[in-house]
Each structure stands twice: as structure tokens, then as C-alpha cells.
C-alpha positions as CSV (number, residue, x, y, z in Angstrom):
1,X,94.2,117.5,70.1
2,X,93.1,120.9,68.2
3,X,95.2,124.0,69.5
4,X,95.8,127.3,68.0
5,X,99.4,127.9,66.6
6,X,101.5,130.7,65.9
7,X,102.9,130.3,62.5
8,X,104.3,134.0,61.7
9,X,102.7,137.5,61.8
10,X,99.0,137.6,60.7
11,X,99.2,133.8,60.3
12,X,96.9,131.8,63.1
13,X,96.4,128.5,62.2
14,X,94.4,125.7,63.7
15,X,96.5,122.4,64.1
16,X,97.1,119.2,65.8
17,X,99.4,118.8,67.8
18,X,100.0,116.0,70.9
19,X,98.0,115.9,73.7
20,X,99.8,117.5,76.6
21,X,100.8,115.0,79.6
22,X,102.0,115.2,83.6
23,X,105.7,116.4,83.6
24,X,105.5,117.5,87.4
25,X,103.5,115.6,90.5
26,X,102.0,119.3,91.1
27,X,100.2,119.0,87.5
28,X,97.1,119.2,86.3
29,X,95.7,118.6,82.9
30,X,92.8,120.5,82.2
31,X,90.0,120.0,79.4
32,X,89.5,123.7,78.0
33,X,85.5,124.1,77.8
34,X,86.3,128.3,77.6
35,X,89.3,130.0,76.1
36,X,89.2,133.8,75.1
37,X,91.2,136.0,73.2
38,X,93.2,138.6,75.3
39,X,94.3,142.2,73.5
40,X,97.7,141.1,74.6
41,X,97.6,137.9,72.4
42,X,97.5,140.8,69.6
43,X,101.1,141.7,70.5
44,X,101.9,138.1,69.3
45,X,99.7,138.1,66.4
46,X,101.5,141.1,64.9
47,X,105.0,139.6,65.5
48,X,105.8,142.1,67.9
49,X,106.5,140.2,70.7
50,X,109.9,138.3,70.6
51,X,111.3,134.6,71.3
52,X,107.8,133.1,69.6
53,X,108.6,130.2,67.7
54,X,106.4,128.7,65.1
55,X,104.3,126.2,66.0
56,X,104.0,127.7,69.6
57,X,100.2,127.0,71.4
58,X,99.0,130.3,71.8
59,X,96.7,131.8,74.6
60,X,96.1,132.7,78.3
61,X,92.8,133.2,79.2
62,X,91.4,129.7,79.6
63,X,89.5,127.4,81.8
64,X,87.7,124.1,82.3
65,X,87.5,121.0,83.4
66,X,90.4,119.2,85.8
67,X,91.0,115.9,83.3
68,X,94.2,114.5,85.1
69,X,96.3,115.3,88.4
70,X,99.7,115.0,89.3
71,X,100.5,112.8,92.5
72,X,101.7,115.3,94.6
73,X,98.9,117.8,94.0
74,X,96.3,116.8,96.6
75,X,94.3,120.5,95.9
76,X,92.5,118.9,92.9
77,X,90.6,116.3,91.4
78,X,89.4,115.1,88.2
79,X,86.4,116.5,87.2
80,X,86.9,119.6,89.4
81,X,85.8,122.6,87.5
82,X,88.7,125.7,87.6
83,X,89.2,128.8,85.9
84,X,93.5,129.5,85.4
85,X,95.4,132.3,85.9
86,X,98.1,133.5,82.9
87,X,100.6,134.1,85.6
88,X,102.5,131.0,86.6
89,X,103.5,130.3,90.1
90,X,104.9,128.0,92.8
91,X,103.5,129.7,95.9
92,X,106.3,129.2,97.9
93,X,109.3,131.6,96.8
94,X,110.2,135.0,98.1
95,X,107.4,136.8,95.9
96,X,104.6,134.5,96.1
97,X,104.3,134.2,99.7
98,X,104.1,138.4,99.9
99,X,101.5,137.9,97.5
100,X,103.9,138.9,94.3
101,X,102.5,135.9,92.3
102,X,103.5,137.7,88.6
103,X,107.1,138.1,90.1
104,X,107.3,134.1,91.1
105,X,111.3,133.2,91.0
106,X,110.7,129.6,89.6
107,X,108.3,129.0,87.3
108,X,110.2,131.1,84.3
109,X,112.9,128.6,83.0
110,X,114.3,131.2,80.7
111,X,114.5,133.2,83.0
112,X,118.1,134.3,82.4
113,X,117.3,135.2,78.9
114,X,114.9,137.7,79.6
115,X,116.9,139.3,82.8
116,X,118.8,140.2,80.0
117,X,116.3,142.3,78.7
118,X,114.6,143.6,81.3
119,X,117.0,143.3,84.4
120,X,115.4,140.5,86.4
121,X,112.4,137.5,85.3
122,X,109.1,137.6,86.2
123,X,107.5,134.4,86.1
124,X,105.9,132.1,83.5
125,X,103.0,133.0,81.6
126,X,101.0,130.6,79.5
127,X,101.1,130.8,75.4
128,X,103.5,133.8,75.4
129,X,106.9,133.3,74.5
130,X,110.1,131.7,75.3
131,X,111.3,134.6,77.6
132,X,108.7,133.7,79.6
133,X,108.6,130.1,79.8
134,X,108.0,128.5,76.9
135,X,104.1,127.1,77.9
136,X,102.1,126.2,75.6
137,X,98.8,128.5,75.7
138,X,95.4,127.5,76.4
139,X,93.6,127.9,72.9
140,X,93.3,124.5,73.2
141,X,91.1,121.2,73.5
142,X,93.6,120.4,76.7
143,X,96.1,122.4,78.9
144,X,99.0,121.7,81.3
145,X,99.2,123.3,84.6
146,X,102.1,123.5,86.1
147,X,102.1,124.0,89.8
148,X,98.6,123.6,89.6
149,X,97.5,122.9,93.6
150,X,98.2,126.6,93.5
151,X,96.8,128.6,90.5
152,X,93.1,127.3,89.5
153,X,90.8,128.4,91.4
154,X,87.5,126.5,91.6
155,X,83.7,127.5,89.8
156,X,81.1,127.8,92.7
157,X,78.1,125.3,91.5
158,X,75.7,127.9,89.7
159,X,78.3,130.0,87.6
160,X,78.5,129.8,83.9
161,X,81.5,129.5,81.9
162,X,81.0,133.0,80.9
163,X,80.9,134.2,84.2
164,X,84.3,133.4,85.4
165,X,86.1,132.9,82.4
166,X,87.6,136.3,82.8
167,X,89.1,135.4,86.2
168,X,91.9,134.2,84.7
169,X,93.4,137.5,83.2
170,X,91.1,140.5,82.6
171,X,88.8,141.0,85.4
172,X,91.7,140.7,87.8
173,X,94.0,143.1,85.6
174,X,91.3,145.5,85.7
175,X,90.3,145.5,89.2
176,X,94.0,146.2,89.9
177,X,94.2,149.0,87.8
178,X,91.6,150.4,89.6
179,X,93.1,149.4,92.9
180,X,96.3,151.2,91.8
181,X,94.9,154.5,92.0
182,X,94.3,154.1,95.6
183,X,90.4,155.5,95.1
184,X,88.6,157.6,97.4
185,X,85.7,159.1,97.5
186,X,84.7,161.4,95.3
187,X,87.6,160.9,92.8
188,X,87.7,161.3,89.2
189,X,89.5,158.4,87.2
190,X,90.3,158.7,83.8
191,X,91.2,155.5,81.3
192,X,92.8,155.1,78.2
193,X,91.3,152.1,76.1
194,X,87.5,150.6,76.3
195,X,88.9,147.0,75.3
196,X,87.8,144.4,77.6
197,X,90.0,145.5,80.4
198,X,89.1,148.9,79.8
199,X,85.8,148.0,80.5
200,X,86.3,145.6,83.3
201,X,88.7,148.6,84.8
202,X,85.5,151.2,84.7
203,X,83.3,148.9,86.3
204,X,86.0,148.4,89.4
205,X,86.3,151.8,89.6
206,X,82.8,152.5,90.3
207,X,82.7,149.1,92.5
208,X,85.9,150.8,94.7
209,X,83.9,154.3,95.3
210,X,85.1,156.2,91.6
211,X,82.3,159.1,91.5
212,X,83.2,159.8,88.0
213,X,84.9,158.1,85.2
214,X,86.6,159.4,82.2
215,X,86.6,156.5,79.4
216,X,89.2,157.6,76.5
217,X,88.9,155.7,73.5
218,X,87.4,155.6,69.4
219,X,85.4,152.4,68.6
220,X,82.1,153.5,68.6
221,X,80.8,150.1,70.3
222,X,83.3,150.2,73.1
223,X,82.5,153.4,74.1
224,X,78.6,153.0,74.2
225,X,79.6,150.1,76.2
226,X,81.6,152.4,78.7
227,X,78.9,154.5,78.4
228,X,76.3,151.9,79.7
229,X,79.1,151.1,82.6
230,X,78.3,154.7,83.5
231,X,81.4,156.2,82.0
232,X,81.4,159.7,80.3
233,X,83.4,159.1,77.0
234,X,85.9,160.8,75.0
235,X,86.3,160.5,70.9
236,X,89.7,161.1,70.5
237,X,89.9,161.6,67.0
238,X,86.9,164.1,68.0
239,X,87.9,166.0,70.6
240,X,91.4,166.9,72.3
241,X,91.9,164.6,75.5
242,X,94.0,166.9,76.9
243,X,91.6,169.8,76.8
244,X,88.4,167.9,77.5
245,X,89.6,165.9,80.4
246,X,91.2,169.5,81.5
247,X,87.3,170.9,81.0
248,X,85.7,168.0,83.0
249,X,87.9,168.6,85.8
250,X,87.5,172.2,86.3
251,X,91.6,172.6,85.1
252,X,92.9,170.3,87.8
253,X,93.6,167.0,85.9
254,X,92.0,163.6,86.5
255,X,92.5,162.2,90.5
256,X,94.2,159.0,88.9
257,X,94.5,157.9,85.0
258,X,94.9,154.3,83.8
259,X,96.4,153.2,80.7
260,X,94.9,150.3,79.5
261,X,96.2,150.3,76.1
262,X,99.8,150.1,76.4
263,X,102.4,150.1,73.6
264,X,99.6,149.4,70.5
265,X,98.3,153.0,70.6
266,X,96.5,154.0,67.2
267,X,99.1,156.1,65.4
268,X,96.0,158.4,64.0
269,X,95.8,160.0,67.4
270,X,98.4,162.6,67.4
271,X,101.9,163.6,65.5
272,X,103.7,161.8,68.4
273,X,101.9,158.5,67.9
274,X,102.4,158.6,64.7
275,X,106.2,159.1,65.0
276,X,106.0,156.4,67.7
277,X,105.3,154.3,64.3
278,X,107.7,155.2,62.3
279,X,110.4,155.0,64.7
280,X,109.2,151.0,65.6
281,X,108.9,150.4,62.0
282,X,112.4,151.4,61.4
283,X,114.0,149.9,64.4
284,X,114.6,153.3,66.4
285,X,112.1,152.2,69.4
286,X,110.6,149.3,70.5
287,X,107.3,150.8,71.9
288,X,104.6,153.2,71.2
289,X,104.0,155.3,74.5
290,X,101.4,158.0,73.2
291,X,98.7,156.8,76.1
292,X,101.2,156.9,78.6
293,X,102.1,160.5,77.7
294,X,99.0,161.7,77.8
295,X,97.8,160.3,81.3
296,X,100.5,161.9,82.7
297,X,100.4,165.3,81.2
298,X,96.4,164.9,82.1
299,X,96.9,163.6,85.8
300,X,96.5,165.9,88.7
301,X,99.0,167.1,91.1
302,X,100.3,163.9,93.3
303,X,98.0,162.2,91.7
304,X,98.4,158.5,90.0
305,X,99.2,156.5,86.9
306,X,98.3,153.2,86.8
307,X,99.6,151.0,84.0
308,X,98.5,148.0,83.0
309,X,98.5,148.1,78.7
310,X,101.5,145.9,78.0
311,X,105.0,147.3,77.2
312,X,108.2,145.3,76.5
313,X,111.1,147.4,75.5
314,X,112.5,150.8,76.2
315,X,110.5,153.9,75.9
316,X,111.0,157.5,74.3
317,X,110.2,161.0,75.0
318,X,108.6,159.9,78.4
319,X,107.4,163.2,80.2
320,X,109.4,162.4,83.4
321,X,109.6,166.3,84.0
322,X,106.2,166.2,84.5
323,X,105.7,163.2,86.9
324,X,108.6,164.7,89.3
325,X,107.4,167.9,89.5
326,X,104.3,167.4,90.0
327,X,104.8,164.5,92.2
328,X,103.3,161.3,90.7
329,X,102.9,157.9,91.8
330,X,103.2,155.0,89.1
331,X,102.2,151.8,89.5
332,X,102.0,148.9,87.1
333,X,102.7,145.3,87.2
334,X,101.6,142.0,85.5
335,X,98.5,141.3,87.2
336,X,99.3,138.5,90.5
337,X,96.0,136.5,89.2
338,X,96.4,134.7,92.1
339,X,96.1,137.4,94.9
340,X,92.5,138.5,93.5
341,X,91.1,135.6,92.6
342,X,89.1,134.7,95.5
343,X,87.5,138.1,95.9
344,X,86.9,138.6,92.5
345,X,85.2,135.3,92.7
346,X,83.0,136.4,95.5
347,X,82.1,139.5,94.3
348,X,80.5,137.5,90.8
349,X,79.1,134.6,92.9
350,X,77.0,137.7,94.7
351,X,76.0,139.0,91.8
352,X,77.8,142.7,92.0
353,X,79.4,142.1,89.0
354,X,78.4,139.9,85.6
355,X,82.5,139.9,83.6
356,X,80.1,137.9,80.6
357,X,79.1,141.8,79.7
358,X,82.1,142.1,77.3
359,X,81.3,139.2,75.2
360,X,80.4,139.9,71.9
361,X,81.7,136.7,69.4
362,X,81.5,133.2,70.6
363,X,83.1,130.5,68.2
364,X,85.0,127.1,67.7
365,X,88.4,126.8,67.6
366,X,88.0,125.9,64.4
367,X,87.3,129.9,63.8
368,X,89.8,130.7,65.4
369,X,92.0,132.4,62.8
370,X,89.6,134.2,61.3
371,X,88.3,135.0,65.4
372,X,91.4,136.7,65.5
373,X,91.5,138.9,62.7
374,X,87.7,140.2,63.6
375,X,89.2,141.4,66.9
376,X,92.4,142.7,65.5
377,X,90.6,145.1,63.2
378,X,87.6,145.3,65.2
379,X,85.0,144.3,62.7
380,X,81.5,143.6,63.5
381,X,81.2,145.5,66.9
382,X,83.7,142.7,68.2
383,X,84.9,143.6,71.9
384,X,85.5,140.4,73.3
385,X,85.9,137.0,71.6
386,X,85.4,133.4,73.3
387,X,86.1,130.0,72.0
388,X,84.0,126.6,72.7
389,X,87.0,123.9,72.7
């Protein structure tokens, strides 16, 4: 089959490679009709993300049609279609039964290398490294599940592709962001980063009784997109976030800010970004917190951070004065796919919300390489990129 392989930084190539088969009676092989490129897969594309080897299938945000099935998996059968979630998990261990499905204790088999890293695993995730699993990623013409009677979830009759592709990582990840800050009525949210889950984390906002939301962010197509989502925008190479979100809110600070941008932030933004750079380029750091900074200096009083841009190492110059004093809550996590799917599901099948709004590039796999250096350096109003296996 064709997949997309990680060969080095910058380098994306399009290969063969075998077709994958059943390893585990709770299987599934899946024929990819939809794959996506996630922001996150950027981390990998720039090398910064550790323990990828070359050759590695890339990609998480995938679905399809259900092309094989283990014997013991009795949930599915061929021909079944099912979007997949990036987070791996057995359903039955301490985390997945409370719902923790991103925390599930087996399905990470390295999970003693990265516990070294960050204390304790989370669990698997498809096409992203061998601290968390090994999988191969589902840029691909074909894709193993493992424990698949529990992750896929399956497409009501009458939904496209485009639809419900985004189940598997961003819709969910950006409903939860918005769940995070614990939204009442009348709130003001603010959100760092009108990527794709930017944009799917405006919309839940609004859909979970937001009254106003602050969108924070450059691209001149992503914010007119947050704009049309109902967003009021900030430029922040225009205007000071700090100040403006301080104006908007009469000097108390956004109700509840959400960084969806994570450790990429653009080092043009302020001094500290900047330094953020340098520091990572020269091995002093391993992330670049900027975003993170600023929600919390521009979050009210016992208010909330929600983070759900990715980080991976240790970070620096963190204003934890500020959060303790003033007495806020973070919350953050890998997104537990599993625990939103079927109401996520629901609220598309009833026609509340349309995910297919981000797309903007649709492509072979064939394209892929160059796919991904359109949405690295945002070129040609691209915001969200799909592949046709």
C-alpha cells in the first residue's frame, strides 16, 4: 500500500510499504477513504518531536471503511463505515472505565521509556512516535486498529466523509477545551490560535452558552474564519493582546482563556517568544510557552486556563505567581476521543454543527508532501488539509 513516511525534518515522502495485518483478535483493519493533517503532525514534521524513526507511517486523524476484523472483536464488521480516534485504548483498565481514555495503562508498549520523561505513560497514539507506541499513522491506503471493538465509532447513513472526519481528533479536542473552562452564561472566553482546533474550540464555546469570544491569532484567513464563527479577533502583530483583551473586558481579564497553539508559538510576537527560540535552538529549553504566558497574565481572577496546544518537555519562565495568587484553575489533557465521540456525533447528525467548515485543501496522498509544506507555511489560505487515500 501507499502511506506517508517520515524520513527526517522537512522531508515527507510518499512510499510503499506492506499492507498492515491482524496482530490481536480485537483488530480491525480499516481502508482510509479520509485522512487529514493535524497541526500536531507539524511537531513531527519539524523534527521536534523525539523517538520518530525514519520510515515511520505518519498521521492520526483518519477514517474509513472496516476492511478486516479480528476474531474476538464482535463490535464490527467488514464494510462497517468508522471514524478513529488518535488515542489508543483498551476500555477496560483503571482510566478507561472513569472515562480517562488518553491515560489508558495498556495500549502504550513503551510505556516505560517515556515515564521517564514525563513521570508516568499515557496511552498510544497513532503515527506519533515510539514513546507512545510505535503505531503506524493513518496517512495511509490501510490502517490497524488495535483494540478496535472500542475506539471507532460508527458514520450514521447520510454523513459525508467530511462531516465526521474530524471526530477523530480535532472536533473533540476542541469541544474539550471549551468544556474545560466550565462555561456559564454570559462568560467571555478568549483563545490563542485560529487553526482548525482554534476554530472548532470557538464554535463549542458558543454551542456551550460562551456570550463572547476573543479569537487571538495573525493569518488573515483564519481570523475571518473566526470572525464568521462569530469571534471578535485580535492581530497580534497589530495590536497588544494584553491590552486589548484588558479593553474588551472592562480591565477584568477574560472569564476563561484557551491555548490552542501550544509550544509552536510564532517567535515574531514578543521579546519572550523570540528568546523562547533561541533558547530551543541552542538546547537551553525544550518548549516555547509565549501563549501560555499570556493567557494567564490575561485571565481573570479564579478564572481558567484550558490547554490543549501540545507541549512535550519542561517549560521556562512560567508566571506561576500569577496563577496562585490570583487563584487559577488549569486544565489540559490529551483529548479522551473516546468519551466525546458519541455526542459530538449527535450534535453533527442534527445538524448544530458542520466540522467540514475548516477544510480548505483536499488532495491525494500522492500530494501529500507538498500538502504538508502548504500547511506548514500557510500558503494559499490553507487551514485545514484532507487527503483522498
Amino acid at each position: 500500500m501507499k502511506a506517508l513516511r517520515w524520513q527526517g525534518k522537512h522531508d515527507i515522502r510518499c512510499e510503499a510499504v506492506p499492507d498492515p495485518e491482524i496482530e490481536d483478535g480485537r483488530d480491525a483493519i480499516i481502508k482510509v477513504t479520509a485522512c487529514a493533517i493535524c497541526g500536531s503532525d507539524l511537531h513531527i514534521y519539524e523534527g521536534t518531536i523525539p523517538e520518530m524513526h525514519h520510515g515511520d507511517v505518519i498521521g492520526h486523524e483518519a477514517m474509513g471503511e472496516v476492511a478486516e476484523v479480528g476474531r474476538d472483536n464482535s463490535n464490527l464488521k467488514v464494510g462497517d463505515r468508522v471514524v478513529v480516534p488518535f488515542t489508543i485504548a483498551c476500555g477496560e483498565c483503571f482510566f478507561c472505565k472513569r472515562g480517562y481514555f488518553s491515560g489508558c495503562e495498556r495500549s502504550n508498549p513503551d510505556r516505560d521509556k517515556v515515564s521517564k520523561l514525563w513521570g508516568n505513560s499515557p496511552g498510544g497514539l497513532f503515527g506519533y512516535s515510539h514513546l507512545l507506541g510505535g503505531y503506524s499513522g493513518g496517512q495511509a491506503e490501510f490502517l490497524r486498529v488495535p483494540f478496535a471493538d472500542v475506539g471507532p465509532a460508527k458514520v450514521p447513513e447520510g454523513l459525508t466523509d467530511e462531516q465526521v472526519l474530524f471526530l477523530s481528533d480535532i472536533f473533540p479536542t476542541g469541544y474539550m477545551a471549551a468544556e474545560n473552562c466550565d462555561i456559564q452564561r454570559g462568560d467571555t472566553i478568549a483563545i490563542w490560535g485560529c487553526g482548525p482546533v482554534g476554530q472548532m474550540a470557538i464554535r463549542s464555546a458558543f454551542l456551550l452558552g460562551a456570550e463572547r469570544v476573543i479569537a487571538v491569532d495573525t493569518v488573515p484567513e483564519r481570523l475571518e474564519l473566526a470572525r464568521k464563527g462569530g469571534a471578535e479577533t485580535i492581530d497580534f502583530r497589530e495590536d497588544d493582546v494584553y491590552d486589548r483583551i484588558m479593553e474588551l473586558t472592562r480591565g477584568r481579564g477574560a472569564d476563561a482563556c484557551i491555548d490552542a497553539v501550544g509550544t509552536e508559538a510564532d517567535a515574531s510576537a514578543s521579546w519572550d517568544s523570540r528568546l523562547d527560540r533561541i533558547k530551543v535552538a541552542t538546547f537551553m529549553g525544550t518548549d516555547r510557552p509565549h501563549v501560555l504566558r499570556q493567557a494567564i497574565h490575561c485571565c481573570r481572577n479564579f478564572g481558567t486556563v484550558s490547554i490543549v496546544g501540545v507541549y512535550g518537555g519542561f517549560l521556562d519562565k512560567v508566571p506561576m505567581g500569577s496563577a496562585i495568587n490570583r487563584g487559577l484553575t488549569f486544565k489540559m489533557a490529551q483529548t479522551p476521543v473516546q468519551r466525546y465521540l458519541p455526542k459530538l456525533m449527535d450534535l453533527i447528525e442534527r445538524g448544530e454543527i458542520d466540522p467540514s467548515f475548516v477544510i480548505t485543501h483536499t488532495a491525494s496522498l500522492e500530494d501529500g508532501p507538498e500538502l504538508y509544506k502548504t500547511f506548514r507555511n500557510k500558503e494559499d489560505g490553507c487551514i485545514k488539509a484532507i487527503m483522498k487515500p
